[in-house]
N, C-alpha and C positions, 0 to 999 in steps of 0.2 A: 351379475353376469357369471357365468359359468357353464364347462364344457367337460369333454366324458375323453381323457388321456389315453389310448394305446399303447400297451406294454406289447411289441412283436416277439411272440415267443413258441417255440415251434408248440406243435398239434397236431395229431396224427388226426383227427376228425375236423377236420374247421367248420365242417355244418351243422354239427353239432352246437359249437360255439356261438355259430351266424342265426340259428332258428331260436338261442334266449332271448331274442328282442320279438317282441310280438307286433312292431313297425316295419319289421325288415329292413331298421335301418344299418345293420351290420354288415358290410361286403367287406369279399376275402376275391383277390388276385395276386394269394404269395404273401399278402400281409393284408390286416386286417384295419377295415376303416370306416370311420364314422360318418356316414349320410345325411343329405336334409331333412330324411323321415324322422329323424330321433328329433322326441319328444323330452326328455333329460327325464325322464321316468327312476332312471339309476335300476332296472330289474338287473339288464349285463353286468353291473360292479355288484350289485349283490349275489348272482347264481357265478359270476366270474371274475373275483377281485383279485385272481393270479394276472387278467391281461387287461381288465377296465379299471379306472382308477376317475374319482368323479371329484375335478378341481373345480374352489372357487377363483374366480377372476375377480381383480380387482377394479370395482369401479373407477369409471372416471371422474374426474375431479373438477368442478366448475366452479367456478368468484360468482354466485349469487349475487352480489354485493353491484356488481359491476352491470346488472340487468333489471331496470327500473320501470315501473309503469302498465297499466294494463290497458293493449290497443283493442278498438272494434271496431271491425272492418265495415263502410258504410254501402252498402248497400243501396241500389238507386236503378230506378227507371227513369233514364231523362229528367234526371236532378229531381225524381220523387224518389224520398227515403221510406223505402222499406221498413214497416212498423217493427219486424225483427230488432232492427237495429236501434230505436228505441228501449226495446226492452232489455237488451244484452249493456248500451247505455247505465240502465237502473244497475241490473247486477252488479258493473264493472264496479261503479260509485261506490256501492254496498263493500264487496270485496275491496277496492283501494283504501277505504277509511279502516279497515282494520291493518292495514300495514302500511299506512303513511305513503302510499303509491300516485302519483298523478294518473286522469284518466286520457288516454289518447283514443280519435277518433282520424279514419282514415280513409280519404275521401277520393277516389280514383274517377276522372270523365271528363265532360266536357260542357264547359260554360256553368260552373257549379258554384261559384264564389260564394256569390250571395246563397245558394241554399247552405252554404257552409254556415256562416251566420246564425241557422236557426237549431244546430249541433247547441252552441254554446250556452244556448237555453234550456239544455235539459243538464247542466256542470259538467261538460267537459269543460278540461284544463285546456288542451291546445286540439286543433283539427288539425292537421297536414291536408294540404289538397292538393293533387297531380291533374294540374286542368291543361288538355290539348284537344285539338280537333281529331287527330287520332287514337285518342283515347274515348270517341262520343258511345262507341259503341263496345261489349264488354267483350273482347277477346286473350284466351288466357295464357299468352305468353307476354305481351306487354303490361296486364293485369299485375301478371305474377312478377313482373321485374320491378315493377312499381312496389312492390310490397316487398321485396326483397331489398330496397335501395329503402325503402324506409325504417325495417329492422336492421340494418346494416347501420344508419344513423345514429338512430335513437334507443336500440338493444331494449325491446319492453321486454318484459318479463313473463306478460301472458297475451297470448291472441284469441281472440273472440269473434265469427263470424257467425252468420246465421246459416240453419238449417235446413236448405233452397237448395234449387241446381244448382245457382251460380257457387253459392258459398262451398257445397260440398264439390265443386271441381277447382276450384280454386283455394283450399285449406290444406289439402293432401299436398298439390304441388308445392305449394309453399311451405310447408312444413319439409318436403323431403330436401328444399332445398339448402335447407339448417340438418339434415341427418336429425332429428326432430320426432318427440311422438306427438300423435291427435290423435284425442278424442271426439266419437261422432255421436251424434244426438244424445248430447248430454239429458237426463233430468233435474239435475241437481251440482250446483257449484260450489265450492267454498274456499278459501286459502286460507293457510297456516302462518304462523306467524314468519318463519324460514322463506317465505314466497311461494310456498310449493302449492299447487293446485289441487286440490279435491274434485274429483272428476267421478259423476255416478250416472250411471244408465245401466237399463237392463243387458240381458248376456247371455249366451245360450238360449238363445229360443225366448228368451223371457223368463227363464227360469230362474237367476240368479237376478242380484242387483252386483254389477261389479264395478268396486273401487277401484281407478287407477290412481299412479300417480308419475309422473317424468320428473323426479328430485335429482337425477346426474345431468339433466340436457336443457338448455332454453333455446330460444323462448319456448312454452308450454300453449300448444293449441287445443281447440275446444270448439266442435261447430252444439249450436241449439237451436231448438226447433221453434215456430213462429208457436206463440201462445204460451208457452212455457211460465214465462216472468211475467212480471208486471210491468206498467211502459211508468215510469216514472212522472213526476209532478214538475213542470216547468219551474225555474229559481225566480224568486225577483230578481236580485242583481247574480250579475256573472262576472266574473272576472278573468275568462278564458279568452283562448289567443289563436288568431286562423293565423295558419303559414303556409306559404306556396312556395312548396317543394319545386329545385330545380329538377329540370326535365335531361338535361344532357348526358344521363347517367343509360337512359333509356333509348333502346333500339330501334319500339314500335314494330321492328319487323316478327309476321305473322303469315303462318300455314293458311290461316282463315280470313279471306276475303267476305264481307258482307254486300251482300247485292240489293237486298231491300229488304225492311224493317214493317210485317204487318202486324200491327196492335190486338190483342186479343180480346174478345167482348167479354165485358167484364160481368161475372154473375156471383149472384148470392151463394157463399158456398156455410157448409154447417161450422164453418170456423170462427163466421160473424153473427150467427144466430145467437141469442140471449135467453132462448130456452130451448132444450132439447131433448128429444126423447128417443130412447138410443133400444131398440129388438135385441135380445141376445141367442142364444144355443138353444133358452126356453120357450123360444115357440116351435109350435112341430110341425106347422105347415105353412106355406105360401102365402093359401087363402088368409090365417088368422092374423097378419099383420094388417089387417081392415082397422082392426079394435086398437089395433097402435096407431095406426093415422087416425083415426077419430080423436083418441084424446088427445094426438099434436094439435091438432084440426080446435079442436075445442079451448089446448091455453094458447094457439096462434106460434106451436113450435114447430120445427124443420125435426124430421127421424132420420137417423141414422139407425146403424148397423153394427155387430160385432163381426168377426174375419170369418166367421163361419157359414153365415146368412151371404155373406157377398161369394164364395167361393160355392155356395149354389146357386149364384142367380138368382136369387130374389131381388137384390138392388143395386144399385148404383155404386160402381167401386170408388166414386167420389164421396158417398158416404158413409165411409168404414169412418171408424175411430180406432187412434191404436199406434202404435210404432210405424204400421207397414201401411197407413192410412192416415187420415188426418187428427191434427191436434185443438182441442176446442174446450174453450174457460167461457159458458155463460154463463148466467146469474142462476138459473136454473138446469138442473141437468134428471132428468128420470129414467133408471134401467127398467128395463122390464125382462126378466131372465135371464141375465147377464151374469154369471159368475166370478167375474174380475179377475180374469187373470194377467198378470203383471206387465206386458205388451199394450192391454186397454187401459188399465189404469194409470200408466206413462201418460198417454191421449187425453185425460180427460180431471186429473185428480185435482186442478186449480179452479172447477168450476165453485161459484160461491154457496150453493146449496146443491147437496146432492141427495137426492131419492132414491132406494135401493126398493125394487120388488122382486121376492123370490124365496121361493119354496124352502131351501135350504139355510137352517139358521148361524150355518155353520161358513157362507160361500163368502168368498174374498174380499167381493163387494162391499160386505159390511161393517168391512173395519174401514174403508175411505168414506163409506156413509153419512151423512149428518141424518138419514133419517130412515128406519129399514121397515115394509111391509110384508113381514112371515106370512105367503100363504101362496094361494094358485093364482097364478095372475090371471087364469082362464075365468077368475071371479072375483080380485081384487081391480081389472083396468073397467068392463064392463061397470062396475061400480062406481068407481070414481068415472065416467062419463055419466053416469046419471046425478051423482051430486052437483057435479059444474054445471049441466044443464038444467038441473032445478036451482038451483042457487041463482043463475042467470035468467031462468024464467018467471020465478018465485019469490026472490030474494030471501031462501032460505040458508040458515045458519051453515056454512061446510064441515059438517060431523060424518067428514069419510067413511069413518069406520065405527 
């Protein structure tokens, strides 16, 4: 922490003084003062160390010690768990066995007992469960008190929701109400041996990959996106523990009346497909993503899109891939003029095989590649649709290229 001191001391020009900040965050009415524009840039204590003066502040001081355990939030449609919540599950495990942390799981709704039960098969250590009839349905002021009555008990050390509506309306509130930082769509998790959280996702645009970290404040939040991790291996034996939290802590009372509940039809989206073949910047027209469905068409994959193709209308904004789109791990993944840039490659870098095709030996792509095709895709996709279709016809050898 740190802030930019005012020395009040006359000056015959004060706007002189007020135009060295290129924020404008310096206002003068008689005496001069620091705004919510400043950026802490320090230019005014460098062009003006007679009237700025640039202190550190002293952090706050927190008993780590006294903050135990990493929670994830469970997640649920009518006591079905959210596969998120599985996977953040894995992570938790991963990160508590490097710091001797139990993993808590946190089960808000109604009539969930028994789905609690199947929590303790992937090693959680204990579940808490807040089961009421007014809790059947998720609204986020008795959500959030529920989860503030359980960090108030149990003090974890890290909070873990998924990367959903629900989770991202309900992480921010709860986090502001510990005065609290989150992180939101994380890629990448870690913890230090001090308990402190390793927090990485892109930033600026995708431009950066930026490190946080909340070392002065607990607990430490973190929402991730569906797909991200891996969902872990069920234990043979478990030796975890459901508790059913008292309710009397809890108000129930809510702005938001639910009047009825219509189920959504559920369809195949490219986040469950197991092979896919994703258009990028590199096709140049409409018509020629024919030759991308065809080779879907031909290994039986679902195509997506990169943010470029969908913001002209060629497809489906349901089948972007990406930060601002959806996240997807199949076994098989194929670009086709995709350049990678760090937004897509968030979206997609846990798939088990990746195929890069593209002109450029030099493009982003090809360092998350496991396999790169240098050349014009206008004659390497047409290609490979004729190999698979003689190969299929013929039962001829696949020497792609």
């Amino acid at each position: 922490m740190a802030s930019i001191k005012v020395k009040q001391i006359k000056v015959d020009d004060p706007q002189s003084v007020s135009s060295v900040c290129p924020f404008n965050a310096i206002d003068y009415d008689g005496a001069f003062k620091i705004n919510a524009g400043c950026k802490m840039c320090r230019l005014c204590v460098k062009e003006r160390p007679d009237i700025f003066e640039y202190v550190e502040c002293q952090a706050p001081k927190i008993d780590k010690d006294s903050w135990r355990g990493i929670a994830v939030y469970v997640e649920h449609q009518e006591g079905e768990i959210h596969p998120v919540t599985l996977e953040l599950i894995g992570k938790a495990r991963s990160m508590a066995a490097k710091i001797n942390h139990p993993v808590y799981a946190v089960f808000v709704g109604y009539d969930i007992k028994e789905k609690a039960l199947e929590l303790l098969l992937y090693g959680v250590d204990e579940v808490f469960v807040y089961d009421h009839e007014r809790l059947k349905h998720f609204r986020i002021e008795p959500y959030t008190e529920a989860m503030e009555s359980f960090i108030n008990e149990n003090k974890p050390s890290i909070v873990l929701m998924g990367g959903t509506t629900i989770g991202r309306s309900l992480a921010p509130r709860t986090a502001a109400r510990f005065r609290t930082g989150l992180t939101a769509d994380c890629t990448i998790l870690d913890v230090q041996e001090n308990t402190d959280l390793d927090q990485i996702r892109p930033a600026f645009g995708g431009n950066i990959m930026a490190h946080i970290h909340t070392p002065n404040h607990r607990p430490q939040f973190a929402t991730v996106r569906y797909k991200i991790f891996d969902k872990p291996e069920k234990i043979a034996e478990n030796s975890g523990k459901v508790t059913l939290c008292k309710l009397d802590c809890l108000s129930f009372d809510s702005k938001i009346n639910v009047l009825s509940v219509r189920k959504k039809e559920k369809t195949k989206g490219i986040e469950d497909a197991e092979v896919v073949v994703v258009a990028g910047r590199g096709i140049k027209k409409e018509s020629d993503l024919e030759m991308v469905y065809k080779l879907a068409e031909l290994l039986e994959a679902d195509v997506a899109c990169t943010r470029p193709l969908i913001e002209a209308g060629w497809a489906d904004p349901r089948k972007q891939i990406g930060l601002s789109g959806r996240t997807v791990k199949p076994k098989l993944l194929i670009t086709c003029g995709v350049s990678g840039a760090i937004q897509f490659v968030a979206g997609m870098q846990n798939a088990e095989t990746i195929i890069a095709i593209n002109s450029d030996k030099s493009a982003p792509i090809l360092k998350v590649a496991h396999f790169g095709l240098i050349g014009d895709l206008y004659e390497i996709i047409p290609g490979l649709c004729q190999k698979i279709e003689a190969v299929r016809k013929y039962g001829e050898p696949a020497n792609v290229l």
